[in-house]
NUMARVEX-504845 format. One line per 2 residues: their letters; for each residue x, y, z of N, C-alpha, C, O. Coordinates in nm, 4 decimals. Atoms other than C-alpha are relative to their C-alpha. Example, Ala and Ser with C-alpha at 12.3 -4.5 7.8 and 13.67 -1.06 7.14 Angstrom:
<nodes>
AS	0.0890,-0.1190,0.0000,1.2300,-0.4500,0.7800,0.0900,0.1200,0.0000,0.1936,0.1181,0.0665; -0.0820,-0.1190,-0.0060,1.3670,-0.1060,0.7140,-0.0770,0.1090,0.0730,-0.0261,0.2198,0.0899
</nodes>
This chain:
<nodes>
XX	0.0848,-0.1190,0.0000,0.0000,0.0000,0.0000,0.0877,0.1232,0.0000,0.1769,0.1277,0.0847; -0.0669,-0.1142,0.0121,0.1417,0.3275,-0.0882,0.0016,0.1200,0.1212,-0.1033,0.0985,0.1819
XX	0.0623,-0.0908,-0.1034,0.1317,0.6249,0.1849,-0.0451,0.0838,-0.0971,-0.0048,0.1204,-0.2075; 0.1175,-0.0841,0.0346,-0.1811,0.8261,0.1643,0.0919,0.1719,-0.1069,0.2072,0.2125,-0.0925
XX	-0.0510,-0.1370,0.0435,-0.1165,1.1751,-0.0536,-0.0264,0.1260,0.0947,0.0413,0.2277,0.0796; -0.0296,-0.1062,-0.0457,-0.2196,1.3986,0.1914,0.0076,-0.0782,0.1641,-0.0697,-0.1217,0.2494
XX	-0.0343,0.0322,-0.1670,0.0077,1.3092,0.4928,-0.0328,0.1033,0.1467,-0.0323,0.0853,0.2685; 0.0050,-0.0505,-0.1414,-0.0619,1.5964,0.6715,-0.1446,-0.0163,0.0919,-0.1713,0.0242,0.2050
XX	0.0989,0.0696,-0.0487,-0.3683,1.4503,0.7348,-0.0466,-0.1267,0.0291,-0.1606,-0.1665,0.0056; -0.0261,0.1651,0.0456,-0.2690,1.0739,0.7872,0.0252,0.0106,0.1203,0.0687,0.1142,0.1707
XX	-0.0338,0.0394,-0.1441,-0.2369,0.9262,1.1216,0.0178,-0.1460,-0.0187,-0.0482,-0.2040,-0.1049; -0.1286,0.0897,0.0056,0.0086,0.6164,1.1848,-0.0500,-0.1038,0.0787,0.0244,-0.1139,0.1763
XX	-0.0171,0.1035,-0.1166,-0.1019,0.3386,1.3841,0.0290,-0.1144,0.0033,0.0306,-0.1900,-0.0939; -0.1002,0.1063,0.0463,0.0714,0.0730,1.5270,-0.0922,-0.0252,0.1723,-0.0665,0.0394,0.2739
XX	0.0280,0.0660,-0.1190,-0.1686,-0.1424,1.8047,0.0190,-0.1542,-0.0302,-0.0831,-0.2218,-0.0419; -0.0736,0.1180,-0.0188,-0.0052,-0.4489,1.7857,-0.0170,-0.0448,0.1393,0.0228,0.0344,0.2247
XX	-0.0148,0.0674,-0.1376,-0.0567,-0.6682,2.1011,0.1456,-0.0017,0.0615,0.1790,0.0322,0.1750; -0.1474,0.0644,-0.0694,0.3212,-0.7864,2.1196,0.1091,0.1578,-0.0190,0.2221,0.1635,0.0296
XX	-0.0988,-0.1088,0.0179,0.4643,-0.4042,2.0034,0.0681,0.0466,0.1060,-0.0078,0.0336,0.2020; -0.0436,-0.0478,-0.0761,0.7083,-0.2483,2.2313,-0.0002,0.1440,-0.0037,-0.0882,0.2047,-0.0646
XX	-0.0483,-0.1020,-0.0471,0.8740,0.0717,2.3523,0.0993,0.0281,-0.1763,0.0802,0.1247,-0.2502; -0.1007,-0.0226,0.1203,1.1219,0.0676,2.0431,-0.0576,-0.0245,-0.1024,0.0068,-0.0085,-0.2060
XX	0.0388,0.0253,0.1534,0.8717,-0.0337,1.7770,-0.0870,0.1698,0.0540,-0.0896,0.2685,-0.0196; 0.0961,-0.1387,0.0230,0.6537,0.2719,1.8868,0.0975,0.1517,-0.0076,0.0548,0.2642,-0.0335
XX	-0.0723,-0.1195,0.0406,0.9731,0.5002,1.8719,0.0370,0.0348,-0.1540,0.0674,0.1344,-0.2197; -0.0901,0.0569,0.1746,1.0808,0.3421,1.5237,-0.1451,0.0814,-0.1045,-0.1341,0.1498,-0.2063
XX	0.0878,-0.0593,0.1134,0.6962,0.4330,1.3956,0.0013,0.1695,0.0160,0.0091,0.2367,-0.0868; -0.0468,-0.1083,-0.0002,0.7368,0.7735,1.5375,0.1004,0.0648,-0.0884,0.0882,0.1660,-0.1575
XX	-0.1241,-0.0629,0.1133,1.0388,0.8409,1.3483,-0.0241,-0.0158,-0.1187,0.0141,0.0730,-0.1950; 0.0948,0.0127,0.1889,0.8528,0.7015,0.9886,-0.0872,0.1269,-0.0112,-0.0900,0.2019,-0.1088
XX	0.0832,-0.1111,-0.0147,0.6132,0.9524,1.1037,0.0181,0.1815,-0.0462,-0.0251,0.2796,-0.1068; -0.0847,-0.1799,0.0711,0.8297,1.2459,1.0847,0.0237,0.0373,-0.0371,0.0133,0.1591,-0.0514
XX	-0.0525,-0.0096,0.1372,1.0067,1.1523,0.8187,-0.0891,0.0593,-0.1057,-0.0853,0.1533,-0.1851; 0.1037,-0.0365,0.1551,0.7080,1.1229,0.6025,-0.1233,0.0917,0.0397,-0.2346,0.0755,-0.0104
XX	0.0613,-0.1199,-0.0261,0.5489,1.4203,0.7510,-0.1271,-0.0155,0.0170,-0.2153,0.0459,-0.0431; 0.1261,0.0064,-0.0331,0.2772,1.2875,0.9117,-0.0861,0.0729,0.1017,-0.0180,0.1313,0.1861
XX	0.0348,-0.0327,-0.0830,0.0051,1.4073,1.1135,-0.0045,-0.0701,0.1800,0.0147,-0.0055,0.2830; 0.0080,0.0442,-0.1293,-0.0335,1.1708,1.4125,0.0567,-0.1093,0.0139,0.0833,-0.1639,-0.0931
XX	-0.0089,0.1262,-0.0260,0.0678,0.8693,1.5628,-0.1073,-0.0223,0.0808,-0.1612,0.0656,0.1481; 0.0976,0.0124,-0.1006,-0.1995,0.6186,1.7363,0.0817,-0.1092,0.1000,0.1398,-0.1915,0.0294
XX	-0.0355,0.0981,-0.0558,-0.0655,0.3920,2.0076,-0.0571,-0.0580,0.1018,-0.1745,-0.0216,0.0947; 0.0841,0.0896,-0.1021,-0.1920,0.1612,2.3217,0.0451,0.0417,0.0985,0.1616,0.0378,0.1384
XX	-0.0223,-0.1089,-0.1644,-0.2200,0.3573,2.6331,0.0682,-0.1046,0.0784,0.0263,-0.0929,0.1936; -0.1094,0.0223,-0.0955,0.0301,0.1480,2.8010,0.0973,0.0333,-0.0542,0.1856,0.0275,0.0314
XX	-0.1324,-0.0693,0.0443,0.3123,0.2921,2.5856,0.0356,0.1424,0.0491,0.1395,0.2019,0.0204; 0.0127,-0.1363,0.0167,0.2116,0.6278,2.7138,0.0693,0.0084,0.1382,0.0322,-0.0824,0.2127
XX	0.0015,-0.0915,0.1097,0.3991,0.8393,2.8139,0.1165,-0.0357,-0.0531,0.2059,-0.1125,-0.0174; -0.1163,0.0518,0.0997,0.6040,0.8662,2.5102,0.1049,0.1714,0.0237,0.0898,0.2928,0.0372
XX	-0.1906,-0.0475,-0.0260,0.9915,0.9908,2.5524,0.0269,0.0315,-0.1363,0.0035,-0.0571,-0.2185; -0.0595,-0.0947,0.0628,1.1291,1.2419,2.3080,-0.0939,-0.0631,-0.0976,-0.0632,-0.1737,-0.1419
XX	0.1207,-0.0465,0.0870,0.8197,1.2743,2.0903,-0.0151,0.1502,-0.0418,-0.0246,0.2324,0.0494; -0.0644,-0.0922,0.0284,0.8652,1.5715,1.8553,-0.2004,0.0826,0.0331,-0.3163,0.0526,0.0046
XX	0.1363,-0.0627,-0.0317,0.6107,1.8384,2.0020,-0.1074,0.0600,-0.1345,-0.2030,0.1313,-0.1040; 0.0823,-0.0298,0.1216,0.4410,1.9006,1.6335,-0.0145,-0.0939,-0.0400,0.0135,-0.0933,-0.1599
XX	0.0400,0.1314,-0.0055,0.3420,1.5447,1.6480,-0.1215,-0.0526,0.0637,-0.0990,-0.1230,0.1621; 0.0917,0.0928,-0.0926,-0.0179,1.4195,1.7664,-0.0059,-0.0709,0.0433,-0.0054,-0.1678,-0.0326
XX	-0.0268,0.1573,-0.0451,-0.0063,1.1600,1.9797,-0.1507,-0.0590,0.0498,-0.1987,0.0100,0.1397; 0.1142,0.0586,-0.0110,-0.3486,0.9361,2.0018,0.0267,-0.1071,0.0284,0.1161,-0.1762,-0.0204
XX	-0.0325,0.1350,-0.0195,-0.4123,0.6491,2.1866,-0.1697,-0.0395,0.0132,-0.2521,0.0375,-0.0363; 0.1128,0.0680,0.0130,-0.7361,0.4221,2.2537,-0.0827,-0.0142,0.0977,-0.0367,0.0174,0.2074
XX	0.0667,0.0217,-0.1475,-0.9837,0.3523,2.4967,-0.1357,-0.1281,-0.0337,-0.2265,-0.0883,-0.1067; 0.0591,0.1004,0.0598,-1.1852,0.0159,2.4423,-0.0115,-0.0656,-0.1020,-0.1107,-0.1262,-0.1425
XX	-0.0335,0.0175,0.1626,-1.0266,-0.0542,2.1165,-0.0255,-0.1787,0.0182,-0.0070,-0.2203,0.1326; 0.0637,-0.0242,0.1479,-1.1418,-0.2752,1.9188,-0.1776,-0.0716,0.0124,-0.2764,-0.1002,-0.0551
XX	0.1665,0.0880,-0.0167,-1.4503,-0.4343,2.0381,-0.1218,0.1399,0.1038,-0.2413,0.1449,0.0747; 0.0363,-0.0903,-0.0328,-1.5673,-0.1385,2.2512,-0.1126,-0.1070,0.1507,-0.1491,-0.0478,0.2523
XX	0.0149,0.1087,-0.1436,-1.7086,-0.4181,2.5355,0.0446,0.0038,0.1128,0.0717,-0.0998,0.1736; -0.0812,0.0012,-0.1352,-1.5621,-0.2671,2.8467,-0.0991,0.0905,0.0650,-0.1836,0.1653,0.0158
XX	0.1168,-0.0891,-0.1050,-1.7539,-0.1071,3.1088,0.0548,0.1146,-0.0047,0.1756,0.1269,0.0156; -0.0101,-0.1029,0.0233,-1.8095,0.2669,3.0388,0.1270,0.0467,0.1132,0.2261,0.1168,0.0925
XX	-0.1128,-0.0978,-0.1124,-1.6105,0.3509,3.3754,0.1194,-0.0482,-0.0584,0.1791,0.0382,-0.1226; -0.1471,0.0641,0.0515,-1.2961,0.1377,3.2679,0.0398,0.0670,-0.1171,0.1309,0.1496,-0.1123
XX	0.0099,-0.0783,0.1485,-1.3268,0.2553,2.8941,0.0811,0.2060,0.0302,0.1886,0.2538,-0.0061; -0.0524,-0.1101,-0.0746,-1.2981,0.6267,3.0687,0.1416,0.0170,0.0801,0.2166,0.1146,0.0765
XX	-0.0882,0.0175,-0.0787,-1.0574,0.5430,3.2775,0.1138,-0.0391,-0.1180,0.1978,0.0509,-0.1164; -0.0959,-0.0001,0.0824,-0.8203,0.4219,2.9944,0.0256,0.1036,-0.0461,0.1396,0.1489,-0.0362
XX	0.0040,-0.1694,0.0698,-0.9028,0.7648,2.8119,0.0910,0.0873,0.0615,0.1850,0.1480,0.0102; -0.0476,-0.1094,-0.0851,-0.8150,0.9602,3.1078,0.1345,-0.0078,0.0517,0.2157,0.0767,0.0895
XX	-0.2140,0.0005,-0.0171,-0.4664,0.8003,3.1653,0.0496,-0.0037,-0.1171,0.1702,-0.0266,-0.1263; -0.1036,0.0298,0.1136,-0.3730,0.7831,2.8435,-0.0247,0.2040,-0.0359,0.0468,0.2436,-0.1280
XX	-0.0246,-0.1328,0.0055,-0.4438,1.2058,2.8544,0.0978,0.0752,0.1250,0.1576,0.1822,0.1361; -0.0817,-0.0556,-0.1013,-0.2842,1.2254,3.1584,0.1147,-0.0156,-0.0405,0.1832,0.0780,0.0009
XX	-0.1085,0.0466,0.0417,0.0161,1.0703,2.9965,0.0630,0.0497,-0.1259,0.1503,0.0020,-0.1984; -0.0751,-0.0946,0.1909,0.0849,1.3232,2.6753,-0.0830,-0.0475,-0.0968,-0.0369,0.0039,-0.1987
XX	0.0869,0.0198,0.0821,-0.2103,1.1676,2.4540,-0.0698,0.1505,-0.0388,-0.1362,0.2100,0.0461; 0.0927,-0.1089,0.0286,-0.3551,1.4736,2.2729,-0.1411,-0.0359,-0.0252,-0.2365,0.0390,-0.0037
XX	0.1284,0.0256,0.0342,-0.6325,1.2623,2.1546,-0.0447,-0.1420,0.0623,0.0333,-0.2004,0.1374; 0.0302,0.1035,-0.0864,-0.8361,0.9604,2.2712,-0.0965,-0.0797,-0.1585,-0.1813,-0.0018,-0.2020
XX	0.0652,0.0698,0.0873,-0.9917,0.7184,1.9724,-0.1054,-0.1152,0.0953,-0.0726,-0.2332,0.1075; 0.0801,0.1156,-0.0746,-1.2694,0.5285,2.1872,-0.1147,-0.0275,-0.0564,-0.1876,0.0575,-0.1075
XX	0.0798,0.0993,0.0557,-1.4952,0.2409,2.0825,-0.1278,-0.0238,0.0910,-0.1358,-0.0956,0.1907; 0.1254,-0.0139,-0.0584,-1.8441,0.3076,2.1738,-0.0229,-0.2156,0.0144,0.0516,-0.3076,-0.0195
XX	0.0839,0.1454,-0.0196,-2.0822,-0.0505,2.2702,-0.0305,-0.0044,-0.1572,-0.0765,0.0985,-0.2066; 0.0493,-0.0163,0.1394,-2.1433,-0.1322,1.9040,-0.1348,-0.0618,0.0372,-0.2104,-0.0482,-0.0590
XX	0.1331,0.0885,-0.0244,-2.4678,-0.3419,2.0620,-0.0625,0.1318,0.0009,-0.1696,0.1494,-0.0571; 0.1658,-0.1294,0.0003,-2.6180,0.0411,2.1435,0.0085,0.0520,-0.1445,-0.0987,0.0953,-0.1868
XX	-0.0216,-0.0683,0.1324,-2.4797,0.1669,1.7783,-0.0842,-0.0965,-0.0581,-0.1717,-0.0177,-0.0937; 0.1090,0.1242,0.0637,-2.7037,-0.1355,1.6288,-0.0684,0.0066,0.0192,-0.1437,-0.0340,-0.0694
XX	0.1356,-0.0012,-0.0184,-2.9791,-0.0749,1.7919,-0.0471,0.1469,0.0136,-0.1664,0.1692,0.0338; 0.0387,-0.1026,0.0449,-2.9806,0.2695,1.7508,-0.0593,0.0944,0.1414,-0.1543,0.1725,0.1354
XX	0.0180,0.0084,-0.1481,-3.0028,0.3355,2.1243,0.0771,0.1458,0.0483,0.1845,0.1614,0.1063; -0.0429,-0.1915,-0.0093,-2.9799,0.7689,2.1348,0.0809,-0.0041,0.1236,0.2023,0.0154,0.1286
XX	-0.0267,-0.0541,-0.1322,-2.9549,0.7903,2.4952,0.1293,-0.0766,0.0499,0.2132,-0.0074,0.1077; -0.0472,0.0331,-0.0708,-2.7469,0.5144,2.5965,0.1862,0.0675,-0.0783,0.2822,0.0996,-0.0082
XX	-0.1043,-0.0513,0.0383,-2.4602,0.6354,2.3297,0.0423,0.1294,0.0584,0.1576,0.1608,0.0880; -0.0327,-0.1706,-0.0884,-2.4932,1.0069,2.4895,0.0204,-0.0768,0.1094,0.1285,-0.1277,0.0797
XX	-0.0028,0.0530,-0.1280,-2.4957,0.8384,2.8208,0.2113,-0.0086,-0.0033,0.2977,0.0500,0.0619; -0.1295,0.0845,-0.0015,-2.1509,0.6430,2.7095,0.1062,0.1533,-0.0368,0.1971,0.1848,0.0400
XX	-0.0858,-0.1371,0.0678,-1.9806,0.9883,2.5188,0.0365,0.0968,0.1299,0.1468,0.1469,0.1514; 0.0017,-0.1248,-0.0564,-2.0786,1.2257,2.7958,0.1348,-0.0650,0.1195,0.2409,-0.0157,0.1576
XX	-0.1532,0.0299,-0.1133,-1.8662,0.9895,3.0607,0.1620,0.0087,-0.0561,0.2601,0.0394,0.0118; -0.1382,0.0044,0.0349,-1.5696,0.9497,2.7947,0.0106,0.2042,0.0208,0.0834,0.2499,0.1089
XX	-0.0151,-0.1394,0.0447,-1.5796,1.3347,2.7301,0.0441,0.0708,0.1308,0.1397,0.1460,0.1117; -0.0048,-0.0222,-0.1694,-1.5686,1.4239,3.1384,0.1532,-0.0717,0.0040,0.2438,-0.0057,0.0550
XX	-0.1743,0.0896,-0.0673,-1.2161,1.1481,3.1642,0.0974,0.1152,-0.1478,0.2151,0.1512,-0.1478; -0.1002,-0.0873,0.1042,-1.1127,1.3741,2.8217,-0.0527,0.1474,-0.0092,-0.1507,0.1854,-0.0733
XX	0.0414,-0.1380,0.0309,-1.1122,1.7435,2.8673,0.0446,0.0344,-0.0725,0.1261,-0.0322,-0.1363; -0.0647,-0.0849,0.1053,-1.0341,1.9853,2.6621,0.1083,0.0465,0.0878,0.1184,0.0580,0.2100
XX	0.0092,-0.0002,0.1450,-0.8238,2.0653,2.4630,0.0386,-0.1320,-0.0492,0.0784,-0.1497,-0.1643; -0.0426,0.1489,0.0761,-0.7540,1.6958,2.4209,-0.1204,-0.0522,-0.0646,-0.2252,-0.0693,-0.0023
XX	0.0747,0.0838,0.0888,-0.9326,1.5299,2.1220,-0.1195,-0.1122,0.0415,-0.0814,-0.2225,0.0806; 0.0860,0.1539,-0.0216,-1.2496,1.2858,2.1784,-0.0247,-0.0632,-0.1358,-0.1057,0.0022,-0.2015
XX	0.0532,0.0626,0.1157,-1.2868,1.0646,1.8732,-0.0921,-0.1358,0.0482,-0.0503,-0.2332,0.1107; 0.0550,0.1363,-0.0106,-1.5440,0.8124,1.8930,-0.0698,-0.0858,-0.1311,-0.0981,-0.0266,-0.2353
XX	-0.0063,0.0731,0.0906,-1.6295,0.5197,1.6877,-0.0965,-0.1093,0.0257,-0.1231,-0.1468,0.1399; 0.1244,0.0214,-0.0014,-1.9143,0.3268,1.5839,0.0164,-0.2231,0.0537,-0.0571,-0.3196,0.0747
XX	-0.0663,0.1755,0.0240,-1.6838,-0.0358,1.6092,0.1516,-0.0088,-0.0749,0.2408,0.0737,-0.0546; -0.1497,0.0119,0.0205,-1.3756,-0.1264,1.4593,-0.0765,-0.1300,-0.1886,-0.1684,-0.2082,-0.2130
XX	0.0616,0.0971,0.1360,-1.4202,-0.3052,1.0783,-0.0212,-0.1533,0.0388,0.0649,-0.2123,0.1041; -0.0079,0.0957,-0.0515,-1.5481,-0.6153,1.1274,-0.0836,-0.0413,0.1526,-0.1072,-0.1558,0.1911
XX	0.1043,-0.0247,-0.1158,-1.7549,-0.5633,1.4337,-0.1307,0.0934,-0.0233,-0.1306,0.2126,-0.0542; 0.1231,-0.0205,-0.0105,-2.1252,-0.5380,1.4447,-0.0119,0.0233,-0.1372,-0.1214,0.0794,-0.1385
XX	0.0758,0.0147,0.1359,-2.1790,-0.5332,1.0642,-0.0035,0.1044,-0.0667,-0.0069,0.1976,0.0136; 0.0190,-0.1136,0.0460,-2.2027,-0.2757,0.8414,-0.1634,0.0606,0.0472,-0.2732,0.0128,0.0756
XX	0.1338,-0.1005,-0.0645,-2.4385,0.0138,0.9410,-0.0765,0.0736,-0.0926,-0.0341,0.1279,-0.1946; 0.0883,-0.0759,0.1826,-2.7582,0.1607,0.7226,0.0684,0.1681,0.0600,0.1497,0.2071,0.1439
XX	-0.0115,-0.1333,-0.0581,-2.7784,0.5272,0.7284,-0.0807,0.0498,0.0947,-0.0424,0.1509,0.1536; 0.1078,-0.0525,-0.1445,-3.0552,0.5882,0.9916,0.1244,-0.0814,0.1235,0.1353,-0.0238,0.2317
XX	-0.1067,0.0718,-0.1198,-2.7874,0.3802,1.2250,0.0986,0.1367,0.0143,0.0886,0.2220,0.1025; -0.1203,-0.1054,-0.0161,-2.4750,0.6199,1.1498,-0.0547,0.1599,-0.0219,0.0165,0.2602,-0.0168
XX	0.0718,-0.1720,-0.1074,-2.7543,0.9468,1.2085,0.0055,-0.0250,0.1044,0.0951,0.0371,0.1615; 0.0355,0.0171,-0.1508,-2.8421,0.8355,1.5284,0.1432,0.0405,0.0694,0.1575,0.1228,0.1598
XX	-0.1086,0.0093,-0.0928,-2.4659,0.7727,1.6129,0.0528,0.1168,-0.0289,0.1285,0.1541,0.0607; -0.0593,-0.1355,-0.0049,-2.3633,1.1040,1.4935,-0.0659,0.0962,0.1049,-0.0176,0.1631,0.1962
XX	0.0718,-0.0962,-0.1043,-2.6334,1.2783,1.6547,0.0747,0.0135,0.1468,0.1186,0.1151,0.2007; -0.0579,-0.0254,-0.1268,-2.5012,1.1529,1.9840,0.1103,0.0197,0.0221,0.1415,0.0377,0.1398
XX	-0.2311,-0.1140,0.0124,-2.0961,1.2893,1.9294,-0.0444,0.1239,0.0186,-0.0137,0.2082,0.1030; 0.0225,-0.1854,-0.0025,-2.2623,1.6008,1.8348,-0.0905,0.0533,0.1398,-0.1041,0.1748,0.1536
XX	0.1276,0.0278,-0.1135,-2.5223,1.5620,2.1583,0.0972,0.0498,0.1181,0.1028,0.1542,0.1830; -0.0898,0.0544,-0.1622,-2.2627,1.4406,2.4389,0.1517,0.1022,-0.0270,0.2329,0.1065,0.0654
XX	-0.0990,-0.0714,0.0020,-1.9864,1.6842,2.2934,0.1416,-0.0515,-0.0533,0.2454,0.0081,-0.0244; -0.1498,0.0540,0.0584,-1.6980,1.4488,2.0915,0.0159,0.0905,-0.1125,-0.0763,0.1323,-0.1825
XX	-0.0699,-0.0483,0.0914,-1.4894,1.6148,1.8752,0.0056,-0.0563,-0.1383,0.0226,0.0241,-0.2299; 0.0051,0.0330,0.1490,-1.5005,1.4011,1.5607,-0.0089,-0.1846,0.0161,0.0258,-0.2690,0.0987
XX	0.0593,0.1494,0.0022,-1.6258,1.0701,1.4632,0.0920,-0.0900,-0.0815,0.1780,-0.0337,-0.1492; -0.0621,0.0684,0.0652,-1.4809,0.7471,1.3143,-0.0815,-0.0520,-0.0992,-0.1694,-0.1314,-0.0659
XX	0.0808,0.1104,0.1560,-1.6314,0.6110,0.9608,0.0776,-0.1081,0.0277,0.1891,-0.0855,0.0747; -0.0199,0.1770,-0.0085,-1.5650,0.2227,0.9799,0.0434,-0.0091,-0.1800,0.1609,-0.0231,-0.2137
XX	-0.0069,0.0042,0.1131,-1.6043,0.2175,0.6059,-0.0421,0.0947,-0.0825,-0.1396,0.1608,-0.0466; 0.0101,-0.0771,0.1318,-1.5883,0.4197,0.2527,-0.1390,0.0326,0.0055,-0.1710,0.1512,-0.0029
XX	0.1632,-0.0348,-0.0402,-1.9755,0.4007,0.3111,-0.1013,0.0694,0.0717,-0.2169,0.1104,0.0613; 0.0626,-0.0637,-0.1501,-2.0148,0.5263,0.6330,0.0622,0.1721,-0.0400,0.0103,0.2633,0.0244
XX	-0.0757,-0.1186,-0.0081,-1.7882,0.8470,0.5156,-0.1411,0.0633,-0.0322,-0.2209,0.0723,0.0611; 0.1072,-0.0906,0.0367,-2.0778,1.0513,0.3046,-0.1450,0.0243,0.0916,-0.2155,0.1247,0.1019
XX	0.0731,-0.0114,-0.0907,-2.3073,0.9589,0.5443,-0.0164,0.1001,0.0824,-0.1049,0.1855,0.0761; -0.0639,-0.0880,-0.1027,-2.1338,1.1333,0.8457,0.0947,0.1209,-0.0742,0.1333,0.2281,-0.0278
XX	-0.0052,-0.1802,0.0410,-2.0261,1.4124,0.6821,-0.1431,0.0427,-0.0236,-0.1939,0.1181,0.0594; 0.1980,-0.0642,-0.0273,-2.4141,1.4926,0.6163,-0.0019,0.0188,0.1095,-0.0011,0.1364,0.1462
XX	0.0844,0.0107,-0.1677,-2.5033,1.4031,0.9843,0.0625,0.1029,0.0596,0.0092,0.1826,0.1369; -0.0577,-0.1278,-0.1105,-2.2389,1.6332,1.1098,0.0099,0.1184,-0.0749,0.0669,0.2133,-0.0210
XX	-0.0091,-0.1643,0.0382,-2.2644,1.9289,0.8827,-0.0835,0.0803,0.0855,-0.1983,0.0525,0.1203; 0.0611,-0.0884,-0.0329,-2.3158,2.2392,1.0443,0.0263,0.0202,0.1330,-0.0354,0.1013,0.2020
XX	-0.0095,0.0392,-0.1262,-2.1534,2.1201,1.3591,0.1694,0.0328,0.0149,0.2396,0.0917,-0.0673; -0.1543,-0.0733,0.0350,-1.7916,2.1725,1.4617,0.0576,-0.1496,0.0432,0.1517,-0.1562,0.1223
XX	0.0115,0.1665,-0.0113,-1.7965,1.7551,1.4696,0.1263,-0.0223,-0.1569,0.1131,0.0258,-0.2694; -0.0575,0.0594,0.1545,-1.5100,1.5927,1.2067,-0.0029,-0.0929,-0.0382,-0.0559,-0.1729,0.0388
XX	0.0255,0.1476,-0.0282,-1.4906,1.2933,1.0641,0.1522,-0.0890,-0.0444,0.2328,-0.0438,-0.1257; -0.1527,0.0593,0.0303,-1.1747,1.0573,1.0370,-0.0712,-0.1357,-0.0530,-0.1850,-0.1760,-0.0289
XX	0.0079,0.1232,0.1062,-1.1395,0.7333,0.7887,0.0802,-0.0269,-0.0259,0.1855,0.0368,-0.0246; -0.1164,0.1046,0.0453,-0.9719,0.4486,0.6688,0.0656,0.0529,-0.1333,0.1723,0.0161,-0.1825
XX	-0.0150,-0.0455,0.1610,-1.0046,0.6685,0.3142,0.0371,0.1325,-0.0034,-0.0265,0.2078,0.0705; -0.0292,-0.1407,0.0484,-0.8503,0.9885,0.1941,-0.1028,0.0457,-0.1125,-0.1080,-0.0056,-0.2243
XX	0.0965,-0.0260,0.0745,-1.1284,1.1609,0.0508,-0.0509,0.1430,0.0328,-0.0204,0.1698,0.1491; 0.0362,-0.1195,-0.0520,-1.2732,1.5110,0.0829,-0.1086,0.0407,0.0866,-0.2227,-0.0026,0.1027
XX	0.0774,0.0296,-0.1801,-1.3791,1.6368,0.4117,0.0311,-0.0918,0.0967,-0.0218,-0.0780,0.2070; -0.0367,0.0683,-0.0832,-1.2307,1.3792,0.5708,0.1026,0.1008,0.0980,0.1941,0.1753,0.0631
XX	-0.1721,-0.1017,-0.0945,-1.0062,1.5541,0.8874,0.1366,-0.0487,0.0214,0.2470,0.0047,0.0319; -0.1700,0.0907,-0.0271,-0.7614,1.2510,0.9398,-0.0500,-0.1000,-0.0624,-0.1685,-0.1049,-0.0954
XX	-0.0345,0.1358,0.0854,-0.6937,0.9263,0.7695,0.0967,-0.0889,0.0401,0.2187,-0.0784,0.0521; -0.1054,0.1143,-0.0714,-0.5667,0.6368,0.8988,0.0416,-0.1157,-0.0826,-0.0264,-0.1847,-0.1585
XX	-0.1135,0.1143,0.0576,-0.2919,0.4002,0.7874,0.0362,-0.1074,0.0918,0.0346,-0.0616,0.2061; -0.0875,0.0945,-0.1049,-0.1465,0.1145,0.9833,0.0909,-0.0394,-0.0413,0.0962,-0.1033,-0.1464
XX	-0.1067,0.0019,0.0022,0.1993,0.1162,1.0518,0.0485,-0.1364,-0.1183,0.1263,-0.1218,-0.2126; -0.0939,0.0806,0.0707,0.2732,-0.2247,0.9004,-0.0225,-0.0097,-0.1510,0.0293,-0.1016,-0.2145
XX	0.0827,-0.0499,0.1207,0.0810,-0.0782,0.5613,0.1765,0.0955,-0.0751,0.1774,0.1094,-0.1974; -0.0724,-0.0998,0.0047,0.4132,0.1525,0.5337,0.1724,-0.0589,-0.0053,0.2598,0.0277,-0.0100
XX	-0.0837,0.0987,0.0423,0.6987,-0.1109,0.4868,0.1038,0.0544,0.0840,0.2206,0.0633,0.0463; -0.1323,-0.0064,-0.0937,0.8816,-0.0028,0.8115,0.0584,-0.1135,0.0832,0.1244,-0.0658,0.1755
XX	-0.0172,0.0953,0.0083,0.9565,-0.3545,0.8869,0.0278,-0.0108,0.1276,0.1374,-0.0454,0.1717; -0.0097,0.0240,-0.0859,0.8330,-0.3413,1.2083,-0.1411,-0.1758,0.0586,-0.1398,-0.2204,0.1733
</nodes>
């Protein structure tokens, strides 16, 4: 896979179960090179040591299944901001995103949003590809509504499908949306590290 054309809007991630301390410095440094916008990593790497301060650093909070009890979920968020994370990528219940379940998603946002103040980033996300199924468009309104509701900063599209969607749902809002796709209107774009032939 080639890197994206517009890097300054490309974010790097590398959640690898077995990754270390030296693979997350090594993607850092690809990062810089190729003039990226962010890195994402797994809030136990955090915090990260000589990280160049014009560098985003994002980490996760119930990644990838989003199945953790709201307090815990929070609680990852909030140490991984306490720890130099500018941003927080967290994985809503995809069971309330499926069922289309307004309140309980505001419910879930408003606690992440409280463990992430400002000015640090809330991104939340509807699932991770591969979890809970692709979503119609009355599904990914609902779930926008409640980012824009409970106060997150910008949403995750799952798929190329979900993008046009959520850009509708959130126009007019100061809501962004990030994707697997470089496409217009998108705010960030995500790559994964081993996509990028740093032969980690």
């Amino acid at each position: 896979m080639s890197s994206p054309t517009s890097s300054s809007r490309t974010e790097v991630m590398l959640l690898d179960p077995a990754c270390t301390r030296e693979d997350a410095a090594a993607v850092i440094g690809r990062a810089v090179v190729g003039g990226y916008a962010a890195v994402c990593l797994p809030p136990t790497l955090f915090p990260l040591r000589d990280a160049p301060e014009d560098l985003r650093l994002v980490s996760v909070a119930g990644y990838p299944t989003g199945k953790h009890h709201p307090l815990i979920k929070a609680s990852e968020a909030h140490m991984a901001v306490v720890n130099g994370a500018h941003e927080v990528h967290a994985v809503l219940d995809t069971a309330n995103v499926v069922a289309g379940d307004l309140n309980a998603m505001i419910s879930e946002i408003v606690t992440l949003r409280e463990a992430v103040p400002y000015p640090a980033v809330l991104r939340v996300s509807p699932g991770e590809d591969g979890t809970g199924g692709d979503l119609d468009g009355d599904r990914v309104r609902v779930f926008c509504r409640a980012a824009v509701t409970a106060g997150a900063d910008m949403v995750w599209a799952r798929t190329d499908n979900d993008v046009a969607a959520m850009l509708e749902a959130v126009a007019g809002s100061t809501v962004a949306v990030a994707a697997p796709v470089d496409r217009a209107g998108v705010a960030r774009v995500r790559v994964f590290a081993d996509d990028l032939g740093h032969g980690i």
